[in-house]
C-alpha atoms as a printed R data frame, in Angstrom:
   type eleno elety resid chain resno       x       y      z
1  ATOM     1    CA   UNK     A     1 106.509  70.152 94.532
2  ATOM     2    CA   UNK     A     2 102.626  70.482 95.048
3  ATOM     3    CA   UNK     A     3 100.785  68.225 92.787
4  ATOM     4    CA   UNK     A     4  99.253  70.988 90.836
5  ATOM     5    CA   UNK     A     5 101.958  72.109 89.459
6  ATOM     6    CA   UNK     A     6 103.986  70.794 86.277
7  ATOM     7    CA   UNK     A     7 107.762  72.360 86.558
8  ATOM     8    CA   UNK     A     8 110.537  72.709 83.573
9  ATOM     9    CA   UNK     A     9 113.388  74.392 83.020
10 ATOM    10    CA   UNK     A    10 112.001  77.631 82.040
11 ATOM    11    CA   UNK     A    11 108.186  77.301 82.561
12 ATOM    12    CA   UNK     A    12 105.386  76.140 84.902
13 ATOM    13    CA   UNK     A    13 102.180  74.570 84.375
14 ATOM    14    CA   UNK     A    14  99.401  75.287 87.066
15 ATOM    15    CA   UNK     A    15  96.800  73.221 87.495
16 ATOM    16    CA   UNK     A    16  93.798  75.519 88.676
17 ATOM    17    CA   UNK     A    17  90.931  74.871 91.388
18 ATOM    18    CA   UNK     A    18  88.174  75.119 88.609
19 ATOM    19    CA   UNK     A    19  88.268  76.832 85.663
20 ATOM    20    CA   UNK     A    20  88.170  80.554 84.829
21 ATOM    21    CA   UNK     A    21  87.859  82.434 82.135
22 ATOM    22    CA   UNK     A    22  91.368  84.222 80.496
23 ATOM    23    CA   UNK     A    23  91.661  85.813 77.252
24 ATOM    24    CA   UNK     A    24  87.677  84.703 76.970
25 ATOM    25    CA   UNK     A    25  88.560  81.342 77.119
26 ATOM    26    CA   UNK     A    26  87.524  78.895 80.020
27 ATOM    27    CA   UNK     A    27  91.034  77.407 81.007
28 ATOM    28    CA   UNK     A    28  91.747  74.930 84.241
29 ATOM    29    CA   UNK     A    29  95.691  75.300 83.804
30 ATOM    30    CA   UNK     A    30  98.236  78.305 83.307
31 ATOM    31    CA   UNK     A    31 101.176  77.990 81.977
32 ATOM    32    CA   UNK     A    32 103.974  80.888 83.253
33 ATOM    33    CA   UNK     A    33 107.007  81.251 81.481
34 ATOM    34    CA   UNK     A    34 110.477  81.974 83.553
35 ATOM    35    CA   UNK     A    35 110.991  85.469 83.328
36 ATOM    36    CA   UNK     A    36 114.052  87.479 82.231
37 ATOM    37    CA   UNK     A    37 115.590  90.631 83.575
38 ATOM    38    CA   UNK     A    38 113.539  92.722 81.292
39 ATOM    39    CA   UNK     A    39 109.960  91.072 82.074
40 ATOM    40    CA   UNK     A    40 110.829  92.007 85.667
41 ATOM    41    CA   UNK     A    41 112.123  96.056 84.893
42 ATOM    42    CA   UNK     A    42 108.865  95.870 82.318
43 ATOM    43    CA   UNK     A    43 106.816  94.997 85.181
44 ATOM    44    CA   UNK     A    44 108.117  97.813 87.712
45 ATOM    45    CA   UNK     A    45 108.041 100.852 85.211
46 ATOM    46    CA   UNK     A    46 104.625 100.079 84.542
47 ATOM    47    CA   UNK     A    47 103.485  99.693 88.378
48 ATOM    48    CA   UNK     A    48 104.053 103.694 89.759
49 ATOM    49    CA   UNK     A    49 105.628 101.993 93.238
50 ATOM    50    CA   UNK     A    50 102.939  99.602 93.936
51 ATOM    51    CA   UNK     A    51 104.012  96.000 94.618
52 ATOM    52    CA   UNK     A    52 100.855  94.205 94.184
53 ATOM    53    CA   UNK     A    53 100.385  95.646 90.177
54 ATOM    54    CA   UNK     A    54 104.228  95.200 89.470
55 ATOM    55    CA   UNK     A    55 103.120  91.693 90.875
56 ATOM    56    CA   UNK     A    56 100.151  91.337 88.559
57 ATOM    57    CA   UNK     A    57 101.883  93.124 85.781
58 ATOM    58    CA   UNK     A    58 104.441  90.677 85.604
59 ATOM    59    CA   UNK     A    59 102.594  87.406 85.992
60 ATOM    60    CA   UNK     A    60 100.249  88.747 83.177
61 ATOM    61    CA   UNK     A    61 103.150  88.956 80.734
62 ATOM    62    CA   UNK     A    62 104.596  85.496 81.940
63 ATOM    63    CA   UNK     A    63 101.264  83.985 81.443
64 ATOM    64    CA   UNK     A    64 100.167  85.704 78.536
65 ATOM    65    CA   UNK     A    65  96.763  86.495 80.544
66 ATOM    66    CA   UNK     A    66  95.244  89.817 81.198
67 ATOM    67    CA   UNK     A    67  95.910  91.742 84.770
68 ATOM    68    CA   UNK     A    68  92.590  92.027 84.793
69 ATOM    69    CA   UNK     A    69  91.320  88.111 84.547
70 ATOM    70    CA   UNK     A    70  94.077  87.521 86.982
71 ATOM    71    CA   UNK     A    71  92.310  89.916 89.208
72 ATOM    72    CA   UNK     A    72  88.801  87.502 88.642
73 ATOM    73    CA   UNK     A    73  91.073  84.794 89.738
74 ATOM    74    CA   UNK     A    74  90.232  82.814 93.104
75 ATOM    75    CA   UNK     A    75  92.717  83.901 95.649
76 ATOM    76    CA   UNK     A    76  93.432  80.424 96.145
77 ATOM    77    CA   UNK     A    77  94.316  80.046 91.924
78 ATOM    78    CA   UNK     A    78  96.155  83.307 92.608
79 ATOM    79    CA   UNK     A    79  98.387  81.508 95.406
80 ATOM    80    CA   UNK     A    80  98.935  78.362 92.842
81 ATOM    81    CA   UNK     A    81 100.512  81.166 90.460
82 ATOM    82    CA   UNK     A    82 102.554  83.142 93.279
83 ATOM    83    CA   UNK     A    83 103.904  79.486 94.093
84 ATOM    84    CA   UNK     A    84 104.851  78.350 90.753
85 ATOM    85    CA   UNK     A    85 106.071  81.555 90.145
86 ATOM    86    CA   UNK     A    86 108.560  81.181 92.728
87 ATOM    87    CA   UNK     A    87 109.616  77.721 91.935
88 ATOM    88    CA   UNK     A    88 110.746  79.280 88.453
89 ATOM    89    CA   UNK     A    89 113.046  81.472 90.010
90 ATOM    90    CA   UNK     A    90 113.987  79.642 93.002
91 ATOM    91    CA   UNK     A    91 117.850  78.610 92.515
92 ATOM    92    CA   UNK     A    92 118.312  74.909 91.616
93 ATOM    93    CA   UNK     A    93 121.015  74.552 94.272
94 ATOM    94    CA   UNK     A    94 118.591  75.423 97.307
């Protein structure tokens, strides 16, 4: 597990590059809660097809963050969440 992130049972905690601003608050972590079936169909019906917004619509509502500040993210921030992202949903057993 990279050392920026924090991992539980049903959440993440990334450790960001430097800070940016979400919800109008300068942050340097994010935490991202495991999703459920719904966040995930939530996610799709609101993206028309496109796999990068169902992406960013879904990590929004994980993180409780705008699409948009997620968008004014450093790609390399943005990486941190696609990684901890997939160590929520990874199978233990792997």
């Amino acid at each position: 597990i990279p050392a920026y992130l924090t991992v539980a049972a049903d959440r993440v905690t990334i450790r960001l590059s430097k800070p940016t601003e979400c919800n109008g608050v300068q942050v340097d972590h994010v935490i991202m809660r495991a999703p459920t079936v719904r966040d995930i169909r939530a996610a799709q019906a609101t993206a028309n097809d496109d796999d990068e917004q169902r992406e960013l619509n879904l990590f929004a509502s994980l993180s409780e963050v705008s699409a948009k500040d997620l968008e004014g993210m450093m790609l390399k921030d943005y990486t941190r969440l696609q990684a901890g992202y997939f160590r929520l949903v990874q199978d233990d057993e792997l």
